[in-house]
C-alpha positions as CSV (number, residue, x, y, z in Angstrom):
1,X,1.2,102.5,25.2
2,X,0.0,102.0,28.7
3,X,-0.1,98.1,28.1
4,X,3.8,98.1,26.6
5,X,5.0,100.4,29.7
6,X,3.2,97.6,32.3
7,X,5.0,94.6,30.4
8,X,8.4,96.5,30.2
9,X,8.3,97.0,33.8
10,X,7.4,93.4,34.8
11,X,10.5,92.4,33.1
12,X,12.4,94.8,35.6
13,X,10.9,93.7,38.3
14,X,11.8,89.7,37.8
15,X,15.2,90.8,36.5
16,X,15.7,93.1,40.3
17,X,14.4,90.1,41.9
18,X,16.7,87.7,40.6
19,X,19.3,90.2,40.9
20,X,18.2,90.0,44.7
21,X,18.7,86.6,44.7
22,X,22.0,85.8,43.7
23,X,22.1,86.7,40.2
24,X,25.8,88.3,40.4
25,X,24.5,92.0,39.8
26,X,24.5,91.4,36.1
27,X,20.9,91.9,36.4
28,X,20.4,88.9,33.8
29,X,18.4,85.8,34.8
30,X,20.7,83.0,35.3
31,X,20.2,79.7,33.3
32,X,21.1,76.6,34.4
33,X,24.2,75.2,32.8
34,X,23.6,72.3,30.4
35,X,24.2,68.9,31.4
36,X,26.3,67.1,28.3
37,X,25.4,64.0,30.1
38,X,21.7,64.4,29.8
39,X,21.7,65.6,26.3
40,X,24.0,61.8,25.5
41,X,21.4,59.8,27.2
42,X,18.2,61.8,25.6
43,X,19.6,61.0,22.2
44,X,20.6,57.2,23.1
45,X,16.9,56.9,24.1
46,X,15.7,58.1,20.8
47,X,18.0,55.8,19.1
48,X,17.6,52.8,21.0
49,X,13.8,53.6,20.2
50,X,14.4,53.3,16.7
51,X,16.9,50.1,16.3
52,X,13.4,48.5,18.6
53,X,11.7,49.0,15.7
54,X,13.9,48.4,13.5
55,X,14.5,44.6,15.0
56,X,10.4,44.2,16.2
57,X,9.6,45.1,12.3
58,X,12.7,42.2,11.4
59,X,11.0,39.9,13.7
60,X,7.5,40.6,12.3
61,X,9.0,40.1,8.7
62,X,11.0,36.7,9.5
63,X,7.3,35.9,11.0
64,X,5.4,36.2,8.0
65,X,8.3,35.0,5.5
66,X,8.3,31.9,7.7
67,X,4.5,31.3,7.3
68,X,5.1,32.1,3.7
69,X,7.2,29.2,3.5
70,X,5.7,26.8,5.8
71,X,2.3,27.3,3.5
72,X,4.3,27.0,0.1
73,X,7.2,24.5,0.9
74,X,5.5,21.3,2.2
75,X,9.0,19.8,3.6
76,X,10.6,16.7,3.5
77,X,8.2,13.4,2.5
78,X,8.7,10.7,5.0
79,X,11.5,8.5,4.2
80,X,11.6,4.9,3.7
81,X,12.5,2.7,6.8
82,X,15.1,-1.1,7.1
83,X,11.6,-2.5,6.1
84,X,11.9,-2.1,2.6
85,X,16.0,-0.8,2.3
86,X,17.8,-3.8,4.0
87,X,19.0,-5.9,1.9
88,X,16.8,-8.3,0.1
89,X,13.7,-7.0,0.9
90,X,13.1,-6.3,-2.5
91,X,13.9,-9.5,-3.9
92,X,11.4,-11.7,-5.7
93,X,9.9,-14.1,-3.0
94,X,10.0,-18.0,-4.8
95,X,9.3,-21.3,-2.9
96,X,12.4,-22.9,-2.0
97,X,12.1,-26.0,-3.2
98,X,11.1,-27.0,-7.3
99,X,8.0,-28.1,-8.0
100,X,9.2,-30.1,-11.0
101,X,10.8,-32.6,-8.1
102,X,6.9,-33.6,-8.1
103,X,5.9,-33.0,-11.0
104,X,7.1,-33.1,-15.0
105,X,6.4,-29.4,-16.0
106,X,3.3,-28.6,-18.6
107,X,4.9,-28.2,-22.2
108,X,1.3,-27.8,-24.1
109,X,0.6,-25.1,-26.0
110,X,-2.4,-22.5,-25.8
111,X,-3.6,-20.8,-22.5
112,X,-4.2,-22.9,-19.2
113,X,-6.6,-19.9,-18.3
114,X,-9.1,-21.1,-20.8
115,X,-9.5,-24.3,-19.3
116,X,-9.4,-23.2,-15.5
117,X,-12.2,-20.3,-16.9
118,X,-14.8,-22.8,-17.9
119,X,-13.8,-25.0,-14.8
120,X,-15.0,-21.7,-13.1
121,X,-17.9,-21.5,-15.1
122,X,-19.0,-24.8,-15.1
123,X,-18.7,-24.5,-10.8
124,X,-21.2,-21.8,-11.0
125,X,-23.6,-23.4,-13.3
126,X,-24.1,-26.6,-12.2
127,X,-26.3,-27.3,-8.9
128,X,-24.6,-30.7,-7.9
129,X,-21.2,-28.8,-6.8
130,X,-23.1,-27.1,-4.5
131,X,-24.8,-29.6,-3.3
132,X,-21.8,-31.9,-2.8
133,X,-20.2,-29.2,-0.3
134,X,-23.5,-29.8,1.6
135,X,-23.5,-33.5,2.3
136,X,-20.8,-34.7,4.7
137,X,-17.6,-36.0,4.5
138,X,-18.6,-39.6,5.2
139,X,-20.8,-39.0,2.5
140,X,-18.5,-37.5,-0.2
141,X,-16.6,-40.2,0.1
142,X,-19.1,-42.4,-0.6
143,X,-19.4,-41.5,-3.8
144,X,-18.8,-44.0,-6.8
145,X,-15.9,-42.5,-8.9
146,X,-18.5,-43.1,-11.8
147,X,-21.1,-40.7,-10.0
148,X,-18.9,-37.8,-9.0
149,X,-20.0,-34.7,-10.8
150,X,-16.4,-34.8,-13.4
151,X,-16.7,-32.0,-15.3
152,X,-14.7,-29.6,-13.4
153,X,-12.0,-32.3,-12.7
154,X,-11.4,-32.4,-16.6
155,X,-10.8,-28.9,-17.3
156,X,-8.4,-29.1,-14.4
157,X,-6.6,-31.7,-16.0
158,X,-6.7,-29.9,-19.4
159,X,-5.4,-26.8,-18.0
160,X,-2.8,-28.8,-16.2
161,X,-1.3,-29.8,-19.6
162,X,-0.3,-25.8,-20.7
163,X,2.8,-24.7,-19.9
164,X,1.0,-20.6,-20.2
165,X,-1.0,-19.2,-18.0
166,X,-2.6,-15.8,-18.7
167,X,-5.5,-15.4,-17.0
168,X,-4.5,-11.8,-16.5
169,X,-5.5,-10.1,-18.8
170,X,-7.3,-12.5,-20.7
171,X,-9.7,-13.1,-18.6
172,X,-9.7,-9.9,-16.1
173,X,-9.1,-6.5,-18.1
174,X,-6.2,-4.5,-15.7
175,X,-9.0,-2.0,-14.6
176,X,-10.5,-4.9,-12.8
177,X,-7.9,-6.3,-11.4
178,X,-6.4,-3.6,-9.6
179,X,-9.6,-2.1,-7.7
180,X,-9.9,-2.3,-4.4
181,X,-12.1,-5.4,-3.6
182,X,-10.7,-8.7,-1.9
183,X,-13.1,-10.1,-4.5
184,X,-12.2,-9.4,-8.6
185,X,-15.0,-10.2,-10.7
186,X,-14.4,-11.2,-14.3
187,X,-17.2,-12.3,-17.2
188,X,-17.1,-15.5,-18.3
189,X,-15.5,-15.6,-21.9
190,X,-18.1,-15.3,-24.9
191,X,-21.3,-14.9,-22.9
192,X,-23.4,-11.8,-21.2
193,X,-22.8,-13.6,-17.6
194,X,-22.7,-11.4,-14.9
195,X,-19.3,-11.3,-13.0
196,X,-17.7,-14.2,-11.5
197,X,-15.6,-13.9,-8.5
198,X,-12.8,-16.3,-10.2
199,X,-9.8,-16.0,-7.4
200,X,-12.4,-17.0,-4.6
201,X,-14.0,-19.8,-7.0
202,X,-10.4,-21.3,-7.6
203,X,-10.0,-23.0,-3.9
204,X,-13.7,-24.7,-4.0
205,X,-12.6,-26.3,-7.7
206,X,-9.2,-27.5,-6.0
207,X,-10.9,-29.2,-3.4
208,X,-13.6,-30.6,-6.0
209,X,-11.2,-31.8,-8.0
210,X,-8.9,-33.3,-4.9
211,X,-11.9,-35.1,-3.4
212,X,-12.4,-36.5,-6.9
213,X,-9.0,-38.1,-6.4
214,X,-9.4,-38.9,-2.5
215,X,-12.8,-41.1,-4.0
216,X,-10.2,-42.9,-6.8
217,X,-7.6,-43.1,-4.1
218,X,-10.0,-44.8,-2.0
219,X,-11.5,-47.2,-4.6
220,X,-8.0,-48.4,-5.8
221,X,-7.7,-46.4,-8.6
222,X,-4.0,-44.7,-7.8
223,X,-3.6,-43.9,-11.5
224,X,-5.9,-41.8,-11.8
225,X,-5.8,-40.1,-8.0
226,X,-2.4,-39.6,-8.5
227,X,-3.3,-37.9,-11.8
228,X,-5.1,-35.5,-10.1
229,X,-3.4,-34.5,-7.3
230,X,-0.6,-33.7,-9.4
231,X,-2.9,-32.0,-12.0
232,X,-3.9,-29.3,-8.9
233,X,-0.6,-28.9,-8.0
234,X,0.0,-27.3,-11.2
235,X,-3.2,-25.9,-11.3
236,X,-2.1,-24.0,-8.1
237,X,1.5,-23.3,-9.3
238,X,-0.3,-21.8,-12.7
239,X,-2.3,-19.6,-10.0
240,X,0.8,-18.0,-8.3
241,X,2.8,-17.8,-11.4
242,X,0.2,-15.0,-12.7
243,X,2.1,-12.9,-9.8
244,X,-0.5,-9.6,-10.6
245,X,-2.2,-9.0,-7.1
246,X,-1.0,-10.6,-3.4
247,X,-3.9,-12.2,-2.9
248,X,-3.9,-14.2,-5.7
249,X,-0.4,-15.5,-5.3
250,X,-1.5,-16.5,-1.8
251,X,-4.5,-18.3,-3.5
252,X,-2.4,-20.7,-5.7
253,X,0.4,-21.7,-2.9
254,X,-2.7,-22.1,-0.7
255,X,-3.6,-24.8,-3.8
256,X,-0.5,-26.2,-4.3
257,X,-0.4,-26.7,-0.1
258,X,-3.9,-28.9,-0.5
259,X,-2.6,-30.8,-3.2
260,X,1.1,-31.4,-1.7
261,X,-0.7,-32.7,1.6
262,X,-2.3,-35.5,-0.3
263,X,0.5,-36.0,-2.5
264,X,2.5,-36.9,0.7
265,X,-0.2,-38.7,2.3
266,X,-0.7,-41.0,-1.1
267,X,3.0,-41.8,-1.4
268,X,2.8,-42.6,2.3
269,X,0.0,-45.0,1.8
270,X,1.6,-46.4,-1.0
271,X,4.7,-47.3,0.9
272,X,6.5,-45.2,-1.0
273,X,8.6,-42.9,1.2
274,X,11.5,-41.1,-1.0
275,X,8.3,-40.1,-2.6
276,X,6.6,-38.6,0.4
277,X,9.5,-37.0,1.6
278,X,9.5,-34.8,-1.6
279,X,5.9,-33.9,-1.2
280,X,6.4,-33.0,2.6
281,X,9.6,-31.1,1.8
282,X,7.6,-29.3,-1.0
283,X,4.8,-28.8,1.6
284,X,6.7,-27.0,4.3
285,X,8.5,-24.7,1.7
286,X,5.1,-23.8,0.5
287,X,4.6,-23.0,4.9
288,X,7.8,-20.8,5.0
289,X,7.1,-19.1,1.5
290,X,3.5,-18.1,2.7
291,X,5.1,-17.2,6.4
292,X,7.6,-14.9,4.3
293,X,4.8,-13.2,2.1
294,X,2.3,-12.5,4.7
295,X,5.4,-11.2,6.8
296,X,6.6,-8.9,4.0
297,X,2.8,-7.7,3.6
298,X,2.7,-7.1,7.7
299,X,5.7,-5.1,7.2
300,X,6.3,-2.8,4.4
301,X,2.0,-2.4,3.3
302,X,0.0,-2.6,6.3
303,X,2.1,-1.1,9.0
304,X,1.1,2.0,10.8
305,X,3.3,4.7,12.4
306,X,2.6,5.6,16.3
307,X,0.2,8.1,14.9
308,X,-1.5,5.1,13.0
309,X,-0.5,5.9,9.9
310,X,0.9,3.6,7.0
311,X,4.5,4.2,6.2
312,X,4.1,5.8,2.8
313,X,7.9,6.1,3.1
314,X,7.6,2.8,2.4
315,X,5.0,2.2,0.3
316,X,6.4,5.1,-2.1
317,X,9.7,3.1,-1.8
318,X,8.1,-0.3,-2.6
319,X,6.1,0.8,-5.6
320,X,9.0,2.2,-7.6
321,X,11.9,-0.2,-6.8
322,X,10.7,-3.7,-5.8
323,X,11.3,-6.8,-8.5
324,X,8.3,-8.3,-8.4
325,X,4.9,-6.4,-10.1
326,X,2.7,-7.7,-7.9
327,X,4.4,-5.9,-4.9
328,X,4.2,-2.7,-7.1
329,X,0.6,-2.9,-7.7
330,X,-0.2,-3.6,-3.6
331,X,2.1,-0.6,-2.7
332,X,0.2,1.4,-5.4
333,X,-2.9,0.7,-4.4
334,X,-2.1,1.4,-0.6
335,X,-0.6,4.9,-2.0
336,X,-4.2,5.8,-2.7
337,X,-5.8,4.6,0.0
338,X,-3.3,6.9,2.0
339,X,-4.1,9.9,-0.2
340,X,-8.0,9.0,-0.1
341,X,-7.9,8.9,3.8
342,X,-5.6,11.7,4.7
343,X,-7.2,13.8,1.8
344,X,-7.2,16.9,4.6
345,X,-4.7,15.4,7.6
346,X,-1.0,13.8,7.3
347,X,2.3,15.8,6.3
348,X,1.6,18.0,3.8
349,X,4.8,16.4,2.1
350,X,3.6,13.2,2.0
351,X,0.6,14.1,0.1
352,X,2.4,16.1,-2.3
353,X,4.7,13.2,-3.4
354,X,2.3,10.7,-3.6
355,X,0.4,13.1,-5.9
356,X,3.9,13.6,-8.0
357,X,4.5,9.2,-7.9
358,X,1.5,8.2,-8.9
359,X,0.8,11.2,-11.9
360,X,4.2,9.4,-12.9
361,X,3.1,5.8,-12.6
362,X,0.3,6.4,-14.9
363,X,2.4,7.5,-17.7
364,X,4.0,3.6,-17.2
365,X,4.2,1.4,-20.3
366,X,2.7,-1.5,-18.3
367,X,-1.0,-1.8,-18.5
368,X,-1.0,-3.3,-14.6
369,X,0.9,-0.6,-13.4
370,X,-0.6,2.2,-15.3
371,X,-4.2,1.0,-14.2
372,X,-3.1,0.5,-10.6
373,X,-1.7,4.3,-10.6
374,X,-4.8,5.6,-12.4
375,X,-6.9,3.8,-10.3
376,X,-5.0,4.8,-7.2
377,X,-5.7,8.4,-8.2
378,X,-9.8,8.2,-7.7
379,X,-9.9,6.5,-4.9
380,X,-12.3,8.2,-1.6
381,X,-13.2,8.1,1.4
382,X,-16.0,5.3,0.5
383,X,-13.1,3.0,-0.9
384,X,-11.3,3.0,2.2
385,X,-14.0,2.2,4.1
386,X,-15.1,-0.5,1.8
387,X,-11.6,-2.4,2.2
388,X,-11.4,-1.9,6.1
């Protein structure tokens, strides 16, 4: 009781005293009148407070969809550039000029390859060929036509005769011809011979065989230089005309540019210059048709982006739209030397397409081009190295 009487008159005294002060004699405690204005901005606050989060947890959100999508969508592939989409760029690349204004074209049946194939073989095997490179060329020359190691000339000749080819795949199964090395390697037909590096064989026979000719030439026999100068021009033409990697079309204009030069040079001794005319004609468009290949190669295989990078743009571009197989097959190849290399690095894109191409190309109904894409698809690191 005592306790209730002492809070009771507390409460009078603070109502007195405010009384005392001003509090109109109502002997209430006044209470500050409300400010509407204050009230507004204490509920803007809390609503500005929650459209912050609203838009910070937006922001967050856009964030981690982006991510998403970055990580999931790789993006555009890079796009081929004017070096393989201006116009002609993707036309078959032919020498200029006919051979047959030299030459009567080969109408015999069966396969040149099987002649050129023992003329390989029979390079390998036999010590005198190299032996011959070793002497001099004072020396060569010296050589009685009757003494000159034939052999090889004949099955140039033979295989001159064929109007066929088809070394490819007679001779080199696709698997082999589309790997990686500068250097195929074929066995010889019918026998448990280890590999033979054919393509790089195939200049060292022309030049046998054309030094057999340069010995005629220089004992008066024209007939029969003449023979076989023209016989390795075809030889060469037969070469190029298999059209299945760069390399080797390069070989056989490279062998029909050795033959043409002593074509010219024998018509030129022989006073005969209509003649030489043709073969120096025939011999420049060979120039200009290995200037345009090599500049093609420069350009659309073996160029590199700032970042030095090959163009896959291009080389995606190349190996589905360009009229010559051969071109196909390079552009192929370089597809998976790309993907080898940049296994981990290079637009995300990229990668993915070349993946997409090349799973494509392997369904192909040509053997070349299914074996190049197959191929294409195991290439590593080591391969890239290998070919650098």
């Amino acid at each position: 009781m005592v306790g209730c009487a002492a809070i009771r008159l507390q409460h009078a005294v603070v109502r007195q005293f405010a009384v005392a002060i001003g509090g109109g004699g109502t002997g209430e405690v006044p209470v500050p009148p409300r400010d509407g204005r204050g009230a507004s901005k204490r509920r803007a606050c809390i609503v500005g407070n929650k459209l912050g989060w609203i838009i910070a947890g937006g922001m967050v959100l856009v964030l981690v969809l982006a991510v998403l999508l970055i990580w999931v969508l790789p993006g555009s592939a890079t796009p081929p550039t004017a070096a393989t989409t201006s116009a002609g760029r993707l036309d078959r690349i032919e020498v200029p000029a006919s051979i047959w204004n030299l030459v009567s074209p080969p109408t015999g049946q069966g396969l040149a390859a099987d002649d050129y194939n023992k003329a390989v073989v029979e390079y390998f095997d036999t010590d005198r060929y190299g032996e011959l490179r070793k002497l001099s060329e004072e020396q060569r020359l010296a050589i009685a036509p009757g003494k000159f190691p034939y052999k090889v000339c004949r099955f140039v000749l033979a295989g001159a005769a064929k109007k066929e080819m088809g070394y490819f795949p007679q001779y080199v199964a696709p698997a082999q011809t589309v790997k990686p090395s500068h250097r195929e390697l074929v066995d010889a037909a019918g026998s448990d011979r280890p590999p033979i590096p054919h393509l790089a064989a195939f200049p060292d026979i022309a030049e046998t065989a054309l030094l057999y000719g340069r010995i005629c030439q220089n004992h008066k026999e024209h007939r029969e230089a003449e023979r076989i100068y023209k016989a390795v021009l075809i030889f060469g033409w037969h070469v190029a005309q298999d059209r299945v990697r760069l390399w080797g079309f390069q070989v056989g204009l490279k062998i029909q540019q050795m033959a043409a030069e002593r074509l010219a040079g024998f018509y030129t001794a022989r006073g005969e210059p209509d003649r030489a005319d043709k073969a120096s004609g025939f011999l420049s468009d060979l120039g200009r048709t290995l200037e345009a290949t090599a500049a093609k190669a420069n350009e659309a295989l073996f160029r590199l982006d700032p970042s030095g990078r090959l163009f896959v743009g291009d080389l995606r571009h190349l190996a589905v739209n360009d009229a010559d197989p051969m071109w196909r097959i390079e552009a192929i190849r370089q597809l998976g030397l790309y993907r080898a290399a940049m296994s981990k690095g290079g637009k995300r894109a990229d990668r993915k397409a070349i993946d997409r191409l090349l799973n494509d190309l392997k369904n192909q109904n040509d053997p070349l081009l299914k074996a190049a894409a197959e191929l294409a698809l195991t290439l590593t690191i080591q391969d890239v190295r290998s070919t650098r």
